[in-house]
N, CA and C of each residue as an Amber inpcrd file, in Angstrom:
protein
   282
 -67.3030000 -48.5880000  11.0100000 -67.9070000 -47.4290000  10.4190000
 -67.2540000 -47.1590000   9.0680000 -67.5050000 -47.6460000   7.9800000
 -66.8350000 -47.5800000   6.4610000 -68.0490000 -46.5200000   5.7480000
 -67.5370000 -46.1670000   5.2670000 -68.4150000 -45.2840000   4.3730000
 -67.9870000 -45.4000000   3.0400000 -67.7760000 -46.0480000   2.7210000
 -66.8760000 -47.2190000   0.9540000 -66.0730000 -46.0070000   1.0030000
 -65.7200000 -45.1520000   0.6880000 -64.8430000 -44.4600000   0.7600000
 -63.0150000 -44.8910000   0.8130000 -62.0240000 -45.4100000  -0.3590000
 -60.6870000 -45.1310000   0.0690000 -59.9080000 -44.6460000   1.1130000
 -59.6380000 -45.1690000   2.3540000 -58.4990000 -43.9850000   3.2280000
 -57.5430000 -43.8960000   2.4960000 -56.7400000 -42.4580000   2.4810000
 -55.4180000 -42.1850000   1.7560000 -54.4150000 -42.1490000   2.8510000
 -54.8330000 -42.1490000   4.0540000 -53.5040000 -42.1610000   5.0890000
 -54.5610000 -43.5860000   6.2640000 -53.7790000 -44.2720000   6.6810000
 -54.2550000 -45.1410000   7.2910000 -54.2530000 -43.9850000   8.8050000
 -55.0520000 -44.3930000   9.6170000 -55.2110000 -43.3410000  11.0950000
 -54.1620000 -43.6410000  11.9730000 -53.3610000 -45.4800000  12.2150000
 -52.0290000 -45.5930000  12.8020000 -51.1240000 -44.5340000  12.0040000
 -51.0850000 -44.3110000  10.9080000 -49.9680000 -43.5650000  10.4300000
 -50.2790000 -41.7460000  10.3340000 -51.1800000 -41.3200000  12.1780000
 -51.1470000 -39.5870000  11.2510000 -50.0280000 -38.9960000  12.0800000
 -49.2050000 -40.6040000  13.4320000 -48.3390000 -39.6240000  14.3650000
 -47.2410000 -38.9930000  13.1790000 -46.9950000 -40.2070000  11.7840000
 -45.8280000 -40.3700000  11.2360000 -45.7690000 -39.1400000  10.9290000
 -47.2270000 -38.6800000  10.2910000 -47.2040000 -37.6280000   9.4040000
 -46.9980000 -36.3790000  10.0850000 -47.7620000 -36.4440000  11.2490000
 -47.4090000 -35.0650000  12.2950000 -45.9700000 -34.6510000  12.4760000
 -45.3260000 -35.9560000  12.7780000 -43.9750000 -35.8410000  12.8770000
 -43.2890000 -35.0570000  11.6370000 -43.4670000 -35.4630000  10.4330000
 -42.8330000 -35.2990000   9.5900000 -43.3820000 -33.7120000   9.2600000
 -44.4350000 -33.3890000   8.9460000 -45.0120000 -32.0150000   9.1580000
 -44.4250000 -30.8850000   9.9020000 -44.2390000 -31.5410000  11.5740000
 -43.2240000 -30.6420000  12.4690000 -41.9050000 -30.2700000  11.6610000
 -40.7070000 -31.1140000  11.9290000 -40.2460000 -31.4290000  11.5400000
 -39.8230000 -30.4840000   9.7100000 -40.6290000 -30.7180000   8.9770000
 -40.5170000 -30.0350000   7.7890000 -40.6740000 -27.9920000   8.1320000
 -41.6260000 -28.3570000   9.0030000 -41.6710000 -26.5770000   9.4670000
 -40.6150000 -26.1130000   9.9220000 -39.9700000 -26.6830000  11.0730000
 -38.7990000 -26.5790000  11.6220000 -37.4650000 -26.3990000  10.6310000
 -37.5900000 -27.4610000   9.5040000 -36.6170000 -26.9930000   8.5470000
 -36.7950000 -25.8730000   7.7820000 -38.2050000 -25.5990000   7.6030000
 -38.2190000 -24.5280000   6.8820000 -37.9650000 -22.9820000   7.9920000
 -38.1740000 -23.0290000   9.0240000 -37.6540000 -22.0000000   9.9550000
 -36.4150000 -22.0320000   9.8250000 -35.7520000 -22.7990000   9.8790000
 -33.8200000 -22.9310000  10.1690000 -33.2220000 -22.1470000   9.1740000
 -33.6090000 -22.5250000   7.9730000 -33.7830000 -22.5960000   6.4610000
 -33.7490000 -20.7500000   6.0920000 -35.0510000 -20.5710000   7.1860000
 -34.8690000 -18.8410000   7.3080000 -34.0930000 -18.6040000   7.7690000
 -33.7080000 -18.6090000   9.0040000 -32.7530000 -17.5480000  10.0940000
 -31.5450000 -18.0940000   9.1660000 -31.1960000 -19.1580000   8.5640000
 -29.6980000 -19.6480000   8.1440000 -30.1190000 -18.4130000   6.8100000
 -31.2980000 -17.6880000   5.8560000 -30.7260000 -17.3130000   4.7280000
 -31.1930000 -15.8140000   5.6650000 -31.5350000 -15.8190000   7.0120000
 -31.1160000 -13.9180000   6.7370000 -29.6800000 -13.6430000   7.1800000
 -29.5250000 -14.8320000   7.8070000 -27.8020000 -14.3950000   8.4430000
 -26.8370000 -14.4680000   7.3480000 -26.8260000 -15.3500000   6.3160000
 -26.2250000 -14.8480000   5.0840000 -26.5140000 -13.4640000   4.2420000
 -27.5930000 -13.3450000   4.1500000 -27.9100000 -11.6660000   3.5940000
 -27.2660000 -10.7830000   4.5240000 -27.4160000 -10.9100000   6.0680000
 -26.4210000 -10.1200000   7.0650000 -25.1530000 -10.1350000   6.5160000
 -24.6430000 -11.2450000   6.5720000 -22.8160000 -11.1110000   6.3270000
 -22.4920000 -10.7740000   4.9170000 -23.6160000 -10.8630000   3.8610000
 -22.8240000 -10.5710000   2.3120000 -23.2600000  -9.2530000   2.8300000
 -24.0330000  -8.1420000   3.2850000 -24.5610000  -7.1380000   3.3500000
 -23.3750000  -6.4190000   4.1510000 -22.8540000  -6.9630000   5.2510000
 -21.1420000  -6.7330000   5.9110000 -20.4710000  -6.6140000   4.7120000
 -20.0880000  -7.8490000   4.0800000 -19.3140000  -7.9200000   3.3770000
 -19.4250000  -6.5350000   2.0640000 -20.5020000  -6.5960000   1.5870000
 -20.5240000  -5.5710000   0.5560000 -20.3800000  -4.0450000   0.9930000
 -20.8170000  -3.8830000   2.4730000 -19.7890000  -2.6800000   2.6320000
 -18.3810000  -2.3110000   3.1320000 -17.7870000  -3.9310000   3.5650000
 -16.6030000  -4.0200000   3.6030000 -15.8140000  -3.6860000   2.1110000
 -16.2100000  -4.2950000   1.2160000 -15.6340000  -4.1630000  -0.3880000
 -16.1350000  -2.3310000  -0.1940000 -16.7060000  -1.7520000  -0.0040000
 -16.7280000  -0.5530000  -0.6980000 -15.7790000   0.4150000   0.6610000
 -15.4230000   0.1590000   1.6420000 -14.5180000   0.7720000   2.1720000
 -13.1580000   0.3430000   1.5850000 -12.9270000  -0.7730000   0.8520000
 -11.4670000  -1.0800000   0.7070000 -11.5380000  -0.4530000  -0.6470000
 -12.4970000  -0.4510000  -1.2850000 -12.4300000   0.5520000  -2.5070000
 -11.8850000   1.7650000  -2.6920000 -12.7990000   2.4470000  -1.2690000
 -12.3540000   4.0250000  -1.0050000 -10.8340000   3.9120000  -0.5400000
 -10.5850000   3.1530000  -0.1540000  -9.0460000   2.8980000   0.7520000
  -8.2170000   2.8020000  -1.0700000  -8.4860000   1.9570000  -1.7990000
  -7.9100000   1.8590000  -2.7110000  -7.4260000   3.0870000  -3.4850000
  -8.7380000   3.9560000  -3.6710000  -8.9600000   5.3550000  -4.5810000
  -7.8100000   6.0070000  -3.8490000  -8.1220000   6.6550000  -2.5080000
  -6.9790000   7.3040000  -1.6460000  -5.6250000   6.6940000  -2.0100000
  -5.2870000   5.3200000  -2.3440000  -3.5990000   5.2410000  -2.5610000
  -3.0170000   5.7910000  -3.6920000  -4.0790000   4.6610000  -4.8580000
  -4.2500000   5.5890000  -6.6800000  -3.5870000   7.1490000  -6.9970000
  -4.6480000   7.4340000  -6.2290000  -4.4790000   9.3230000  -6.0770000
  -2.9400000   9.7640000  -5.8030000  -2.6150000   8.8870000  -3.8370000
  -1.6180000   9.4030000  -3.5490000  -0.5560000   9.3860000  -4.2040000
  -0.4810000   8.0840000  -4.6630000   0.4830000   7.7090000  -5.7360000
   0.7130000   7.9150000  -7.3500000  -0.1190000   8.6380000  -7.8280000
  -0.2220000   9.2730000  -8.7720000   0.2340000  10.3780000  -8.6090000
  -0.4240000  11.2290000  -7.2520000   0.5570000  12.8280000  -7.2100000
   2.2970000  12.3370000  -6.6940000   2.1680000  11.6930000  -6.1720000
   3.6960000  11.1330000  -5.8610000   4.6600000  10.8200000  -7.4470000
   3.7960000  10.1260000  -8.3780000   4.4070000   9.8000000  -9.8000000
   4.8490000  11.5400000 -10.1640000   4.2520000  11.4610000 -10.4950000
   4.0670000  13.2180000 -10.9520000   4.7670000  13.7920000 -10.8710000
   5.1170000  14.0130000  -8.9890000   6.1620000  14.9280000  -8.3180000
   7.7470000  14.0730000  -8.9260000   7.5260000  12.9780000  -9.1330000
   9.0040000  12.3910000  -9.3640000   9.2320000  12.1460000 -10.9580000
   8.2110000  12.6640000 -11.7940000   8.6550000  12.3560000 -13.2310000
   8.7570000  14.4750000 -13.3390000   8.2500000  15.6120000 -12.8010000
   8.9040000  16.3390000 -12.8170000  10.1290000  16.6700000 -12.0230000
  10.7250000  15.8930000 -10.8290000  11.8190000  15.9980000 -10.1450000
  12.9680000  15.5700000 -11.2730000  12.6280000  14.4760000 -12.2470000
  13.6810000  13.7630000 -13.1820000  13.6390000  14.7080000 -14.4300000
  12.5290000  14.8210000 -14.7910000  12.6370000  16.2460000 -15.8770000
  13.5340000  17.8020000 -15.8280000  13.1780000  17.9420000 -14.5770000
  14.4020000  18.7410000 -14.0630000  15.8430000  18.2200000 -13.9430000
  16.1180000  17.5010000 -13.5460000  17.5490000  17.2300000 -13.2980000
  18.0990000  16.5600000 -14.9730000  17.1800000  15.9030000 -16.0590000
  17.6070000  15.9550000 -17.2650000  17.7990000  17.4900000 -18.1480000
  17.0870000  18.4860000 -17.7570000  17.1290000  19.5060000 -18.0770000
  18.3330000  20.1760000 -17.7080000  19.1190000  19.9790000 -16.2660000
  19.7410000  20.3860000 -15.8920000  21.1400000  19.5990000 -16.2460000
  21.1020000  18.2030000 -16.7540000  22.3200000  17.3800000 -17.2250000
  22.3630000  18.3170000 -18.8270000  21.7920000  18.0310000 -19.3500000
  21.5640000  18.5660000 -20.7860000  22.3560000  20.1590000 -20.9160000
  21.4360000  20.5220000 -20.1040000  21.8860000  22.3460000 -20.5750000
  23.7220000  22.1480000 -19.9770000  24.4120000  21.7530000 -18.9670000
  25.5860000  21.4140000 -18.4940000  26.4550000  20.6610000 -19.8900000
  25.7770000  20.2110000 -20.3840000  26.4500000  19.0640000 -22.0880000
  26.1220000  19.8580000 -22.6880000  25.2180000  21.0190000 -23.0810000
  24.9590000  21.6000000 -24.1630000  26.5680000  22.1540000 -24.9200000
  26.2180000  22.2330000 -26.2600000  28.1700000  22.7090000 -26.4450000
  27.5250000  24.7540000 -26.9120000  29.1100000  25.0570000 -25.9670000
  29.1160000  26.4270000 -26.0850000  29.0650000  26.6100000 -27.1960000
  29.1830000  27.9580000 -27.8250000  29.8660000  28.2080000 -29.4620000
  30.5390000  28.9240000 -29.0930000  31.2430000  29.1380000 -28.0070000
  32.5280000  30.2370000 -27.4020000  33.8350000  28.9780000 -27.5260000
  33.3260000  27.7120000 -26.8180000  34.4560000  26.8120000 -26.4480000
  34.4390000  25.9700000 -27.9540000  36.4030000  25.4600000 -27.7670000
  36.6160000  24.8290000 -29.1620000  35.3990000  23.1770000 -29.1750000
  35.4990000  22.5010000 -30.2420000  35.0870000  21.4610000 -30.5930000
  36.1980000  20.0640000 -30.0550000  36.9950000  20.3270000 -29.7650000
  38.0940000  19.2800000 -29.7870000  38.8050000  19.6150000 -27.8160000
């Protein structure tokens, strides 16, 4: 039964192609679930980074009012070396 017509796939070869068809779907399924489970874990991940952020801000802070408290704790006690060295004008020079 020819109908002059070219075949472009010979008919022994449509298991090959079925196969390969499956097969290509299947990769392209895998292909999915493998890129939502990455969007899952960077999507973890990116709110992991923004809790260690906030964790970060909270030390910054603490440690900034901590600076603070200890560059006026030293301001005081230079204030208090100083005025102790200051020279009387009651007491001699020598």
């Amino acid at each position: 039964m020819s109908t002059g017509r070219r075949l472009l796939v010979h008919p022994h070869h449509l298991a090959y192609i079925a196969g390969y068809n499956r097969a290509m779907l299947d990769a392209r399924a895998d292909a999915s679930v493998s890129n939502f489970e990455t969007l899952c874990e960077l999507h973890d991940l990116k709110r992991e980074v923004a809790d260690l952020r906030d964790i970060l801000g909270l030390m910054v802070s603490t440690l900034r009012i901590q600076a603070e408290q200890d560059v006026a704790t030293l301001r005081r006690q230079l204030e208090y070396a100083l005025a102790r060295l200051e020279r009387r004008p009651t007491t001699a020079l020598h």
